[in-house]
TIRO-2110 file (N, C-alpha, C; in Angstrom, 1 decimal):
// TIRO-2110
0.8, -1.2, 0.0, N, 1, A
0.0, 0.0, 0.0, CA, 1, A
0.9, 1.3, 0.0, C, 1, A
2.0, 0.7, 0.6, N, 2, A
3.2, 2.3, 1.0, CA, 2, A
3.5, 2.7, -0.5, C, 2, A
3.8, 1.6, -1.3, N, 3, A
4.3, 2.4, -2.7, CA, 3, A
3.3, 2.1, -4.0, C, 3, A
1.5, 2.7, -3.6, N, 4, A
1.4, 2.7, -4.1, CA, 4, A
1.0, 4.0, -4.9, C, 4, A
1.4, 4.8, -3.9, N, 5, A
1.0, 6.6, -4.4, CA, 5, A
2.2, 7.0, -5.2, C, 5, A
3.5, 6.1, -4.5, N, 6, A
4.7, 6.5, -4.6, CA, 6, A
5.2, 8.4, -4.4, C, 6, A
4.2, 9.0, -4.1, N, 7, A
4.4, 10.2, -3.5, CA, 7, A
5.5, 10.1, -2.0, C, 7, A
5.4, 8.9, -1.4, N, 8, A
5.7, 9.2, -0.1, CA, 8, A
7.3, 8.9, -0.2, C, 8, A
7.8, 8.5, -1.3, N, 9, A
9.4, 8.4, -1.6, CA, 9, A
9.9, 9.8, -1.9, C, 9, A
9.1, 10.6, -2.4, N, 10, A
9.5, 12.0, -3.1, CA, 10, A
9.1, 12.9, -2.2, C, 10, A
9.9, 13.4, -2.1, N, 11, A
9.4, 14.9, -0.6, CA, 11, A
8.9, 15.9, -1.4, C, 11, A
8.0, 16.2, -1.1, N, 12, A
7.0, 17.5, -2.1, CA, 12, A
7.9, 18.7, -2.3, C, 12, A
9.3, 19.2, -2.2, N, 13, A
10.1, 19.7, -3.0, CA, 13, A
10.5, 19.1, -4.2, C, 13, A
11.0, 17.9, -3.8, N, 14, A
11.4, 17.7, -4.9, CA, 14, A
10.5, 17.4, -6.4, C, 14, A
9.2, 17.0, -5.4, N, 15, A
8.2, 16.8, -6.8, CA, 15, A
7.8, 18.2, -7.4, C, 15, A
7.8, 19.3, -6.7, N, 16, A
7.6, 20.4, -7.4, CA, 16, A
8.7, 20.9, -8.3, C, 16, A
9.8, 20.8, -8.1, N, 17, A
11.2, 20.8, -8.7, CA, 17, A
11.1, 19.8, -9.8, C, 17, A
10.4, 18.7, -9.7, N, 18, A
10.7, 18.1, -11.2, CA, 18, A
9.2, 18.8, -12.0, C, 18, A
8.2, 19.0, -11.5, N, 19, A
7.3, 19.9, -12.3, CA, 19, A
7.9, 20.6, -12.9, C, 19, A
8.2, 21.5, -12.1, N, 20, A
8.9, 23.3, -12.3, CA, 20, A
10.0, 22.8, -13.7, C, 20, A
11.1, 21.7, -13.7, N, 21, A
11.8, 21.0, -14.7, CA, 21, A
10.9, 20.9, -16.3, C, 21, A
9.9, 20.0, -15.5, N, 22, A
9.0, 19.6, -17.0, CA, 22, A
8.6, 20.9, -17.8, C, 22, A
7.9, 21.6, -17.0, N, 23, A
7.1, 23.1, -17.4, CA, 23, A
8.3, 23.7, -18.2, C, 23, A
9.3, 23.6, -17.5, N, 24, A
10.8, 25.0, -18.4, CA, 24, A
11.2, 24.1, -19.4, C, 24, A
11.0, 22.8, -19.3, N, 25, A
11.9, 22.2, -20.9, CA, 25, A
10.5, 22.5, -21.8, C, 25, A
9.6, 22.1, -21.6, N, 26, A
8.2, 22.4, -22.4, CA, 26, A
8.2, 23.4, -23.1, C, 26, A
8.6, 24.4, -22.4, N, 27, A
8.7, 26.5, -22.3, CA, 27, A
9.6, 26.0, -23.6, C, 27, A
10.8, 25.6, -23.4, N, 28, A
12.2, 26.0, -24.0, CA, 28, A
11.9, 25.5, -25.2, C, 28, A
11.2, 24.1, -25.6, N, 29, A
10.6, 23.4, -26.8, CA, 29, A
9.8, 24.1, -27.6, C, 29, A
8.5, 24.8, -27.1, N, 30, A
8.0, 25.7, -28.0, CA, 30, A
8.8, 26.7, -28.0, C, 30, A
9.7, 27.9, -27.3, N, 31, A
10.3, 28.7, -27.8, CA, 31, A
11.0, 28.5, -28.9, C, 31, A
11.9, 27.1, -28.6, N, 32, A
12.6, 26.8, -30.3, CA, 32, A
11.5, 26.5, -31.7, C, 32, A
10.3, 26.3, -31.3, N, 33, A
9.8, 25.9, -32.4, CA, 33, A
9.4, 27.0, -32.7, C, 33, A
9.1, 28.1, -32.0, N, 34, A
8.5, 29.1, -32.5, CA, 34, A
9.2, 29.9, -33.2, C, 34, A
10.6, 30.2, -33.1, N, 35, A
11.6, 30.3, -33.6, CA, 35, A
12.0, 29.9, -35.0, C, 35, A
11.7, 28.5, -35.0, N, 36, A
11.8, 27.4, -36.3, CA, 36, A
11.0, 28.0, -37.2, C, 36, A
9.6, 28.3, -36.7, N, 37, A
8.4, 28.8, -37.2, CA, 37, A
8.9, 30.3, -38.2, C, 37, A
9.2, 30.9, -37.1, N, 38, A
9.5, 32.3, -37.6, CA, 38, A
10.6, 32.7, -39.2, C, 38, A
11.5, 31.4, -38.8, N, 39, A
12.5, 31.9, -39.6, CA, 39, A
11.8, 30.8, -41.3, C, 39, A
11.2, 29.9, -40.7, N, 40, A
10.3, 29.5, -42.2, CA, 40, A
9.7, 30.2, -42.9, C, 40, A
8.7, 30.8, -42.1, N, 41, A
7.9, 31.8, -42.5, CA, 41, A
8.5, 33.5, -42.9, C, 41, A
9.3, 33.5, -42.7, N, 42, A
10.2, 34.8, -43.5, CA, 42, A
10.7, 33.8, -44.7, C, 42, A
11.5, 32.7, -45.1, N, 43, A
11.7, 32.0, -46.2, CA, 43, A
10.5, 32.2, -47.4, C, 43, A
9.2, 31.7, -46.8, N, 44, A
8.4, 31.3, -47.5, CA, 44, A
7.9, 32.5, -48.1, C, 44, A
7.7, 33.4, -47.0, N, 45, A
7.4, 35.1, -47.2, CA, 45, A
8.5, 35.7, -48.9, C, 45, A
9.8, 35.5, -48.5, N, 46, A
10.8, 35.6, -49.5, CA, 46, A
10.5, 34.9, -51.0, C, 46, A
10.2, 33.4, -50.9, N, 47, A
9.8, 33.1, -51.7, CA, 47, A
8.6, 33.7, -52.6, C, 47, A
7.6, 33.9, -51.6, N, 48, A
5.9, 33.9, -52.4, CA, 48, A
6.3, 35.4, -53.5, C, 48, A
7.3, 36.2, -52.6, N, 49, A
7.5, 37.8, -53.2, CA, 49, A
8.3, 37.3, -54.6, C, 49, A
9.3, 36.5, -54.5, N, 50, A
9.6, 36.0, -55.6, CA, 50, A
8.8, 35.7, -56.8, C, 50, A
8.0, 34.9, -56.5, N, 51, A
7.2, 34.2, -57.3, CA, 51, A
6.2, 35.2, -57.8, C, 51, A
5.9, 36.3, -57.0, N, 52, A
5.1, 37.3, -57.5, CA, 52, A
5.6, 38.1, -58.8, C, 52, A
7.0, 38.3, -58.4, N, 53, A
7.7, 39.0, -59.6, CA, 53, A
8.0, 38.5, -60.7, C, 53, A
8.0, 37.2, -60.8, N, 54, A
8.2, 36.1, -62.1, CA, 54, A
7.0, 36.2, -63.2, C, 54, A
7.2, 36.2, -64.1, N, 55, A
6.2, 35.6, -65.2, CA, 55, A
5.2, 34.8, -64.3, C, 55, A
4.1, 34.5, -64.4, N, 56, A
3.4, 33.4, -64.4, CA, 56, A
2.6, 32.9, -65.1, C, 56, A
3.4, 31.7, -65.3, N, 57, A
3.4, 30.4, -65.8, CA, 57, A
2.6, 29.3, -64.9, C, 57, A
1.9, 28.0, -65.7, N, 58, A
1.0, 27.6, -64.8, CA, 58, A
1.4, 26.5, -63.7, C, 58, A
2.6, 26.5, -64.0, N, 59, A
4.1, 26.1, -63.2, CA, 59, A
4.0, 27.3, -61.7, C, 59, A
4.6, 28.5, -61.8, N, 60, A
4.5, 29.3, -60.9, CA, 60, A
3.2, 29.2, -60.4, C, 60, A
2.2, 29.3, -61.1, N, 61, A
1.1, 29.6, -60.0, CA, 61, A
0.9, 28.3, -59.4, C, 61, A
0.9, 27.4, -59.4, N, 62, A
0.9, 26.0, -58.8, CA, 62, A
2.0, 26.0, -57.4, C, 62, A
3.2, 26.8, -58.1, N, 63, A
4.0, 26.6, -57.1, CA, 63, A
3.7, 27.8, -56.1, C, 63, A
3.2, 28.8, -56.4, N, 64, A
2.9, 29.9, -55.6, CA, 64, A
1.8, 29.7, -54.7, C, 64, A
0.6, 28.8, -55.0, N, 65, A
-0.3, 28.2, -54.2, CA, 65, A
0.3, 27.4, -53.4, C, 65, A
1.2, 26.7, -53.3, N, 66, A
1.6, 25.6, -52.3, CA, 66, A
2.4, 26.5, -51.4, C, 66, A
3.2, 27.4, -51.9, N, 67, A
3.8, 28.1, -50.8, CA, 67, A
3.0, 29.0, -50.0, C, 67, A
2.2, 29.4, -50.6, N, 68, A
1.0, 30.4, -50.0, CA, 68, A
0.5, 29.3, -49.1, C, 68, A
-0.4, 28.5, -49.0, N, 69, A
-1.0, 27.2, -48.1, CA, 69, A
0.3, 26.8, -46.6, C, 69, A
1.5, 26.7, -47.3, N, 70, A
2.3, 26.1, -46.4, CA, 70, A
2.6, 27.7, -45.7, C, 70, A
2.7, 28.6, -45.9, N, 71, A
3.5, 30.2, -45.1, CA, 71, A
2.2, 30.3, -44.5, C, 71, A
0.5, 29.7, -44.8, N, 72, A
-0.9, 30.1, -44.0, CA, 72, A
-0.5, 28.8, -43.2, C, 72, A
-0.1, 27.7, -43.3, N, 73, A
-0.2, 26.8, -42.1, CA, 73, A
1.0, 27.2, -41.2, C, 73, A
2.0, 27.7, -41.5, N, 74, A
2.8, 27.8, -40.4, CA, 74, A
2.4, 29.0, -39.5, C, 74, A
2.1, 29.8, -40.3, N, 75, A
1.7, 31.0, -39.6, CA, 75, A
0.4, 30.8, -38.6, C, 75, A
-0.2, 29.8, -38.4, N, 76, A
-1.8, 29.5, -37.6, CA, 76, A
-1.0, 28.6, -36.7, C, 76, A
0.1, 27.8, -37.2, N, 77, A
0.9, 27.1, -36.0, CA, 77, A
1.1, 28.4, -34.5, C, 77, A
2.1, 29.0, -35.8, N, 78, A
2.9, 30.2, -34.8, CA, 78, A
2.0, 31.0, -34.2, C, 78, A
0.8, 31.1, -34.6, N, 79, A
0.1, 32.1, -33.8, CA, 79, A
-0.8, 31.3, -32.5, C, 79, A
-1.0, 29.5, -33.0, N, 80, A
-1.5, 29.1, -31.9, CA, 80, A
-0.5, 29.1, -30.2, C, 80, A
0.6, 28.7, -30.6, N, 81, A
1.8, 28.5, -29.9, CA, 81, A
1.9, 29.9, -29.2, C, 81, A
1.9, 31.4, -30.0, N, 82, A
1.9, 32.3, -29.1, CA, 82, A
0.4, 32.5, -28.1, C, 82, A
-0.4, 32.0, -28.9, N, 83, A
-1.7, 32.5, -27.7, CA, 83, A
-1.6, 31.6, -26.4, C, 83, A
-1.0, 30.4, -26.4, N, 84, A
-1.0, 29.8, -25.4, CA, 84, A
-0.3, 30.1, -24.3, C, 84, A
0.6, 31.2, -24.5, N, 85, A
1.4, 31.9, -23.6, CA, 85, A
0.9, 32.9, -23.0, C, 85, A
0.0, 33.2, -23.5, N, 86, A
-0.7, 34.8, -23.4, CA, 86, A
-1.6, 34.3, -22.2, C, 86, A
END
């Protein structure tokens, strides 16, 4: 029965201390992704302006739709990830 909460092996510092652990590597995970996020989305941003300036051909516009879709999905990523912090 003693180990079956297994709370009573861990002194309630230190279980708050591995919380407090979990919660900051979590933090640090979405920070980097949000990051990841950001610098894609200036790429893709780069790109679409490209693609704007080119001839279009039914080549480019195909490819300008796929980039446009992927720079709107990352961008609803990034914005979910910041509301969660808010």
């Amino acid at each position: 029965m003693e180990g079956s909460s297994g709370s009573s092996n861990n002194p309630p510092g230190k279980k708050k201390t591995t919380e407090l652990e979990t919660l900051r590597k979590e933090h640090e995970e979405k920070q980097l992704r949000k990051q990841q996020l950001m610098l894609r989305r200036q790429e893709l941003k780069k790109q679409i302006e490209n693609h704007k300036n080119k001839e279009t051909s039914e080549e480019a516009k195909q490819a300008f739709k796929q980039l446009s879709q992927e720079y709107s999905s990352l961008r609803e990523e990034y914005n979910q990830l910041l509301g969660e912090h808010h």
